[in-house]
Each structure stands twice: as C-alpha cells, then as structure tokens.
PLY file of the C-alpha trace (Angstrom):
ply
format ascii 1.0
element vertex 257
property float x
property float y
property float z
element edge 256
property int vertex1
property int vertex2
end_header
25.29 -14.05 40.83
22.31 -15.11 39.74
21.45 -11.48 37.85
24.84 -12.15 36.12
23.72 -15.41 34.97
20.54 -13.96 33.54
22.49 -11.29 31.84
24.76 -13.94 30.03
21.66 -16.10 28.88
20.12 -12.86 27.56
23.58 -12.23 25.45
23.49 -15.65 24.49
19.67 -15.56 23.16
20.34 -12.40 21.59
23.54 -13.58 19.69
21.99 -16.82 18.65
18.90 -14.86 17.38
21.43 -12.33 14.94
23.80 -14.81 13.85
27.46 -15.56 14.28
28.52 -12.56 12.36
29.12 -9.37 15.08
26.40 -6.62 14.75
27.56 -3.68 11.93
26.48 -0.45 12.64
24.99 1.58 9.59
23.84 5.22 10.41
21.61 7.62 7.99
20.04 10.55 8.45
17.46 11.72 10.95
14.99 13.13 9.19
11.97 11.96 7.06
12.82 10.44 3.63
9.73 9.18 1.86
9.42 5.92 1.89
12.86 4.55 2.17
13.87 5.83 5.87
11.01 7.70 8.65
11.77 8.91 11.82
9.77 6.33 13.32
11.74 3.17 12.02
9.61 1.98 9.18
10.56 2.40 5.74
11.52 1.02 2.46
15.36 1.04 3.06
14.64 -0.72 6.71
12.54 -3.23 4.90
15.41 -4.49 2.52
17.97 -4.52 5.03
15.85 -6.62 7.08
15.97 -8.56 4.95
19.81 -8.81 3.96
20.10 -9.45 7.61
18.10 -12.72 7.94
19.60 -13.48 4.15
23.08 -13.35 5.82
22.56 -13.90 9.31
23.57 -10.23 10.60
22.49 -7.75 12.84
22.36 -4.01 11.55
22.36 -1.63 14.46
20.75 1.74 13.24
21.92 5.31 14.21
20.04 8.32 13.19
22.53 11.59 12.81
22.42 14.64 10.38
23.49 13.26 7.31
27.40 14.85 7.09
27.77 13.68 11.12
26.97 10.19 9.17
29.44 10.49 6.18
32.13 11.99 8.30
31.66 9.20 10.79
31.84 6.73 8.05
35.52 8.15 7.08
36.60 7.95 10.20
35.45 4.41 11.05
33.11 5.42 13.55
30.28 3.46 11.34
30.77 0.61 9.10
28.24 1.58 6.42
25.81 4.60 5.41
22.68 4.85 3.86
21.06 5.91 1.19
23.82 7.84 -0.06
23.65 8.91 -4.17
27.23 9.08 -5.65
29.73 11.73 -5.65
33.40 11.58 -6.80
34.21 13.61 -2.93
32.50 10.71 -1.09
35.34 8.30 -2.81
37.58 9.55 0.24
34.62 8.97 2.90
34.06 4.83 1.82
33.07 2.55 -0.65
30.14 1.91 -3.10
29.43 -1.26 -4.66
31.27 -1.48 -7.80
31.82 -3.54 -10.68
34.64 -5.67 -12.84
35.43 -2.24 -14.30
35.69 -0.40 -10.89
32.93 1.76 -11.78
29.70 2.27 -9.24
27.60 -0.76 -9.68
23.99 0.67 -9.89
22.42 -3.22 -10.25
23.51 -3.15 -6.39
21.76 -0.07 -5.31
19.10 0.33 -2.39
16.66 1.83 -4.58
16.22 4.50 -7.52
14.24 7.81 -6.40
12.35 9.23 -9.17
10.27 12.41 -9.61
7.93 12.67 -12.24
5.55 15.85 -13.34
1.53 14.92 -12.42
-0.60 17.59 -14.68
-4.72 17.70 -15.79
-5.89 15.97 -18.77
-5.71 18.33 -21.52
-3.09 20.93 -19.87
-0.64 22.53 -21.88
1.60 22.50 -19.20
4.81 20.81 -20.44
8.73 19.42 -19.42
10.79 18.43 -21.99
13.52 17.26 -19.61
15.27 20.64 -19.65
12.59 23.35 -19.95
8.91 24.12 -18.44
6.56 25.54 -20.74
3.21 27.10 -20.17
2.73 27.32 -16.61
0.33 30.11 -15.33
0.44 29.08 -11.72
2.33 27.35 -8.92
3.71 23.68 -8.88
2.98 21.81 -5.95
5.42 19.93 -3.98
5.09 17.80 -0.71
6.42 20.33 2.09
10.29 20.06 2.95
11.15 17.36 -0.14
14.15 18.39 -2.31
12.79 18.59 -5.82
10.78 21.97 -4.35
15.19 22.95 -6.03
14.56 22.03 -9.08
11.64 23.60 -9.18
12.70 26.99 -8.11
15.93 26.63 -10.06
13.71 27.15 -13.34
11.77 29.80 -11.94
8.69 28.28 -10.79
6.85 29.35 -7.90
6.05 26.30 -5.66
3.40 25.50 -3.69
4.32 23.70 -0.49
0.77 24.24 1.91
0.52 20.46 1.92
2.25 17.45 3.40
-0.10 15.32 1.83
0.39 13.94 -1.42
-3.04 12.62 -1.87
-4.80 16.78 -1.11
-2.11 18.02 -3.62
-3.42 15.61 -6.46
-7.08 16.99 -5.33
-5.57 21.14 -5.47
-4.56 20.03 -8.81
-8.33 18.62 -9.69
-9.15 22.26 -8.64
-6.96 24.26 -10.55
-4.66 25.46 -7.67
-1.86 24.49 -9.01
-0.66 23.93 -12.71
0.63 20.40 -12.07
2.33 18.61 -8.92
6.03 17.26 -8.19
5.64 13.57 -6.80
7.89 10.51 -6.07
6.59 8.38 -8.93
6.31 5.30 -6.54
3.26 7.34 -4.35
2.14 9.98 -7.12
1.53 6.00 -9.40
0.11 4.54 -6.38
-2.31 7.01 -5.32
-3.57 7.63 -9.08
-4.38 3.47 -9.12
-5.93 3.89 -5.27
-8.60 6.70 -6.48
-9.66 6.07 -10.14
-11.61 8.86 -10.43
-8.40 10.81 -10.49
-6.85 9.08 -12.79
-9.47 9.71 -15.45
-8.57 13.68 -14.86
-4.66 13.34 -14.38
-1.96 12.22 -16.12
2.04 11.67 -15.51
4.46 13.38 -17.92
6.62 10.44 -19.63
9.74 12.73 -18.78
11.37 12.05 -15.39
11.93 15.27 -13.09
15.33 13.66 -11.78
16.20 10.41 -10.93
19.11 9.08 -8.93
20.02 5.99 -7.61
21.03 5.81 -4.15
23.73 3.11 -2.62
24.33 1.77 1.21
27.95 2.55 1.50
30.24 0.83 3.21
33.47 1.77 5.60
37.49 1.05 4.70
37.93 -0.64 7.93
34.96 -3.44 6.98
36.33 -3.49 3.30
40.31 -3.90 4.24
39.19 -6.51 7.44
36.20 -8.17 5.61
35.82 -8.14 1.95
34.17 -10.78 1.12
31.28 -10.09 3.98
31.08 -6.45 2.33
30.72 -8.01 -1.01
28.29 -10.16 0.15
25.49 -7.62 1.66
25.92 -5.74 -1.32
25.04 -8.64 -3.37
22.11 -9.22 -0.99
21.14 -6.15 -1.28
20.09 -7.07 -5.33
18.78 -9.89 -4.76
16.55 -9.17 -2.06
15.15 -6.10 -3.97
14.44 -7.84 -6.81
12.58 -10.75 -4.64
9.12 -11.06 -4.57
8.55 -11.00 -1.18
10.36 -7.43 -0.79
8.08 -6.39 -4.02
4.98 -6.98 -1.66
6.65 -5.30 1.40
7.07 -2.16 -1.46
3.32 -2.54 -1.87
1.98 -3.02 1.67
4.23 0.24 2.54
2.90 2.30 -0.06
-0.86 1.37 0.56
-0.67 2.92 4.29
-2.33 5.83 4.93
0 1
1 2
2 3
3 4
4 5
5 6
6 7
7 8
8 9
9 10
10 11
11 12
12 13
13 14
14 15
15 16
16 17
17 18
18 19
19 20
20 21
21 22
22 23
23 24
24 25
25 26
26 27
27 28
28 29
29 30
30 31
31 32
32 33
33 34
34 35
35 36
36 37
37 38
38 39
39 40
40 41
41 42
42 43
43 44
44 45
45 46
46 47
47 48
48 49
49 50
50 51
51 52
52 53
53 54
54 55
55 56
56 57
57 58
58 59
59 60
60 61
61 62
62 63
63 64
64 65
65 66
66 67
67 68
68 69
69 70
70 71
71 72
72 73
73 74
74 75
75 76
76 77
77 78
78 79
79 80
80 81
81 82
82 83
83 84
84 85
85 86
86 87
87 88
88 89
89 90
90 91
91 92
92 93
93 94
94 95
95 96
96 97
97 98
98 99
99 100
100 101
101 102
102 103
103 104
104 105
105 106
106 107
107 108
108 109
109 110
110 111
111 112
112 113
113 114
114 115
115 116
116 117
117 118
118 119
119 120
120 121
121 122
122 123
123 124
124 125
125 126
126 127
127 128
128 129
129 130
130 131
131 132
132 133
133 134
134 135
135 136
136 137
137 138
138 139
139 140
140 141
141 142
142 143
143 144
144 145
145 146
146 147
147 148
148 149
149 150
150 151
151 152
152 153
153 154
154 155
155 156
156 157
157 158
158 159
159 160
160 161
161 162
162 163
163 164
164 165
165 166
166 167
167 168
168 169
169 170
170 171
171 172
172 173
173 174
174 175
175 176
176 177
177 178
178 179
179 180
180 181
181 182
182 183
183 184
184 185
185 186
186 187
187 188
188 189
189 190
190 191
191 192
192 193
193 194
194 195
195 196
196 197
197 198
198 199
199 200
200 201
201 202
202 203
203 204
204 205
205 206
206 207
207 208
208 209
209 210
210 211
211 212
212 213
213 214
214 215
215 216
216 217
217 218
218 219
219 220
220 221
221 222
222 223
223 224
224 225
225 226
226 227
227 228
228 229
229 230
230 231
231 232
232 233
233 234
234 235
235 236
236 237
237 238
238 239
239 240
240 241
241 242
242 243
243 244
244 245
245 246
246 247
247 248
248 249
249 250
250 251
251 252
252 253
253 254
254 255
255 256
C-alpha cells in the first residue's frame, strides 16, 4: 500500500511539473542532424521545443525512429507530431504543416531554415552561380555522412568526406586540399568568427548551396480533436525562435566544441 501511495505522489509531481495538458508524443529521426537534433538529446530543435513546452505548459515525449517509421507513424496516429520535416505535396496525406489564411505552408512558423553555403580561399577562382560550378581543380569537402555531399556529386564534383570535423576541413582548405568546403552556414559563420586568422584567408560565396525550411508537423487526430492546441504550438514555435533567450541558446550550442 504504501509503494502504491508513493507511485501516485510521483504521478502527481510529475503531472503538476508538465502541466494540465496530457504529454504529446513527437518522434524524428535517429540519427545525427547538425545542430537541430543529436543522438544524444541536445540540439537546436530540442532547445525550441523546450521551450514551447514551458511557453504552453506541455510535455513533449521524444521517440527516435528511422525517419519513414516516423512519417508513417504520424499517418497512422501512432505519433501526434514529427520533426523537422521540409515540405512535400506526398506528406499532405501523412499530417499537417502550419499554414496560413491562404492555406498555403506557413514558413514564418517553421523550426528553423538549413542553409549551405560554398567556403573558398581568398583570391580563388573557384565559383557557384547558383546553378553551375566553375573552375574547380580539386575535391570539395563536405562533413562525412551530411546530405549536400548530393548536390555536390550531382554536378560532378568529387567530394572529399575524410573529416567529421568542420573546423580541420576549413584548415585542408588553408592547405590547398580541397578547392573550397560545403558547410551549414550557421557553423561554417561561426567557426570563421571563432578563429580570425581564418577568416583573413577564407571567404563565403554570397550564393546559397540550398536552403530549405523545415516544419514540426503535426497528426489529423490532434488537428480534428484539438485545433486550437495545434495552432497554438505552432505559433509558439515563432515566437520562441525569434526570442532572445532561444537566440543565446543558438549561440551557446554553436560555441561547443
């Protein structure tokens, strides 16, 4: 009796501590996304949703499953949102984005925007114009396993992918390894104003890579049983990304080794 009555303060605590609202379970993919969602639990994405929780009073329970396990599961109503999913016309049938008055995706309500930009020496005629490369002798590098390594190959490049570390790519570059480097802008831009001394060597090409913004999705069963709460985290979502204290989480994240 008296573990019973221990395990019924414990609920208690624990549903005091998240809130009246019942816990929503959001799943996303298990594997390493730099830096909105790691394998450990940190990450960008984690960071704003913390916050949306304590904004709202929630608590997000997090499942980790290969990425279609985590759409499909969404359709189905086996989750009641997804994350960090970019939009396609086929994922319509899976859930819901934020939209707008017009019905279209709203992209003010995103997560976050992943950009890659082109990182090249001072003085280097190698060149994107947004559609073509020009004048590249040697390889591009690119942070092992990350998806703009397609791009990249689409063209014809040969890419260099010996290092998971952005910081000894930027130095290969220094060296002439490599003709220029594929970065997120967020850490290729952060590293550049961490180490001066390659800044005065390297610069960023003006033209993105690719860019896409990237949405937490919600299920049909939350949006047909709870509209308004759905409409709510997405609007949380904005706001807390555009607040200053989840501009200095951005920073702090980004400054780790």
């Amino acid at each position: 009796m008296r573990q019973v009555l221990c395990c019924c303060l414990l609920w208690l605590v624990a549903c005091a501590s998240h809130g009246a609202e019942p816990g929503l379970t959001l799943c996303h993919e298990d594997q390493d996304s730099f830096p909105w969602v790691m394998t450990d639990g940190t990450g960008l994405n984690f960071e704003l949703l913390g916050l949306v929780e304590r904004a709202l009073a929630l608590h997000f329970v997090y499942v980790a499953v290969p990425w279609k396990r985590c759409l499909a599961g969404l359709e189905h109503g086996l989750y009641d949102g997804a994350f960090a999913a970019s939009f396609k016309q086929e994922r319509l049938s899976m859930g819901h984005y934020p939209s707008d008055g017009a019905g279209q995706v709203d992209e003010f309500r995103r997560l976050h925007t992943s950009r890659y930009a082109l990182y090249r020496r001072i003085g280097s005629a190698a060149a994107w114009d947004g559609q073509r490369f020009s004048h590249f002798t040697r390889r591009v590098g690119s942070l092992s396993g990350f998806s703009i390594r397609d791009l990249l190959l689409a063209h014809g490049l040969e890419v260099d992918e010996s290092s998971r570390d952005p910081l000894a790519l930027l130095r290969m570059l220094i060296h002439g390894r490599v003709d220029a480097v594929a970065l997120q802008t967020q850490r290729g831009d952060f590293l550049l104003k961490a180490h001066p001394q390659l800044a005065q060597r390297l610069e960023k090409l003006p033209q993105p890579l690719e860019e896409k913004a990237y949405y937490l999705m919600l299920s049909k069963d939350l949006l047909a049983r709870e509209a308004n709460l759905a409409e709510a985290i997405w609007d949380e979502v904005r706001r807390q990304r555009e607040s200053s204290e989840y501009q200095a989480r951005v920073a702090a994240y980004l400054a780790r080794p």
